[in-house]
C-alpha positions, 0 to 999 in steps of 0.5 A: 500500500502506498502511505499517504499515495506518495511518490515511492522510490523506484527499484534501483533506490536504496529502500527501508522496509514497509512498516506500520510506522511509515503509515502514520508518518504519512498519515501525520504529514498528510494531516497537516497539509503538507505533500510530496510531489515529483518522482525520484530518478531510478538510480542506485547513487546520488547526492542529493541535496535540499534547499530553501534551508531556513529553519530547523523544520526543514530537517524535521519534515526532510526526515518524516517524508524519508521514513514515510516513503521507506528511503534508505538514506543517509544525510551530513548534518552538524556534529553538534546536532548529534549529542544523547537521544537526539544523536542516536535517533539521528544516527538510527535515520541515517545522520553523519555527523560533520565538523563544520570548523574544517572540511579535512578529509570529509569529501574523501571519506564520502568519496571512499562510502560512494566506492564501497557501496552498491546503493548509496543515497547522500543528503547535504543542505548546500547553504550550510548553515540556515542563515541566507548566504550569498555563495552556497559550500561547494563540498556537495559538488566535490563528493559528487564529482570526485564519486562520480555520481549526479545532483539530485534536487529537493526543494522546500516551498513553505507557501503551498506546504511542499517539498518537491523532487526536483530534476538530476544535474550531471555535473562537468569540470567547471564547479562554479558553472554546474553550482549556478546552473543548480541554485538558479533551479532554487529560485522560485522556491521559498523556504520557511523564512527565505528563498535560496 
């Protein structure tokens, strides 16, 4: 049965199983307005990233539409976030805890998980941080790049309560190009207290 009639991963997505939970996730989300909508690419390995990030709601509504749909994903959040019951919830969901003060060595541990692995989905909130920032952190582009695996975009749009599955980028050589070519993406969605 499908919770909520969600878009549901296709085959090649790595997937939790069905349980009774991931129901009333749906019915929760469902219950308070809020809706998915698009279709995920079929494909066993990505970085996948979320924008507008505004508001610690993002994370608590990326994370119940991941249980609703049955997503086995894992997702780079602060360290700071990952400290007694909340650490281990955030662990048990897939969190991976970051240093935010240094990038040393986070792309080739990332790097090196995309190798050893046959399915491997990857969340990153590109802006880094919830404030506005004038210039997104490029280590999403870098992991994806050096791993060899394409973008994927989720966006938040707080006005009509939605977070929207976006389309895939494959990226070149050029960084900075493929980066504004994404965010420019980003532009009409408004997140809870700003746009991208």
């Amino acid at each position: 049965m499908n919770p909520g009639h969600l878009p549901l991963p296709p085959p090649a997505v790595p997937q939790s199983p069905q349980t009774p939970f991931r129901r009333f996730i749906a019915w929760l989300l469902a219950r308070f307005g809020w809706r998915l909508v698009g279709e995920f690419p079929n494909i066993p390995k990505v970085v996948f990233i979320a924008a507008p990030h505004s508001s610690w709601w993002d994370g608590v509504l990326g994370l119940m539409f991941k249980v609703a749909v049955g997503l086995d994903a894992s997702f780079m959040a602060k360290r700071e976030l990952f400290w007694g019951p909340l650490g281990w919830l955030l662990r048990r969901l897939g969190g991976i805890p970051i240093e935010r003060s240094t990038s040393h060595g986070v792309v080739e541990q990332m790097v090196e998980r995309f190798q050893t692995r046959e399915r491997l989905w990857l969340g990153i909130a590109p802006e880094g941080t919830r404030q506005s920032v004038r210039k997104w952190k490029s280590g999403f582009w870098h992991i994806a790049h050096d791993a060899g695996v394409p973008v994927w975009t989720i966006y938040f749009h707080y006005p009509e309560k939605t977070v929207g599955l976006g389309p895939v980028f494959e990226l070149t050589d050029d960084a900075a190009a493929d980066i504004a070519r994404i965010r420019e993406f980003y532009r009409p969605w408004q997140g809870k207290h700003r746009g991208a």
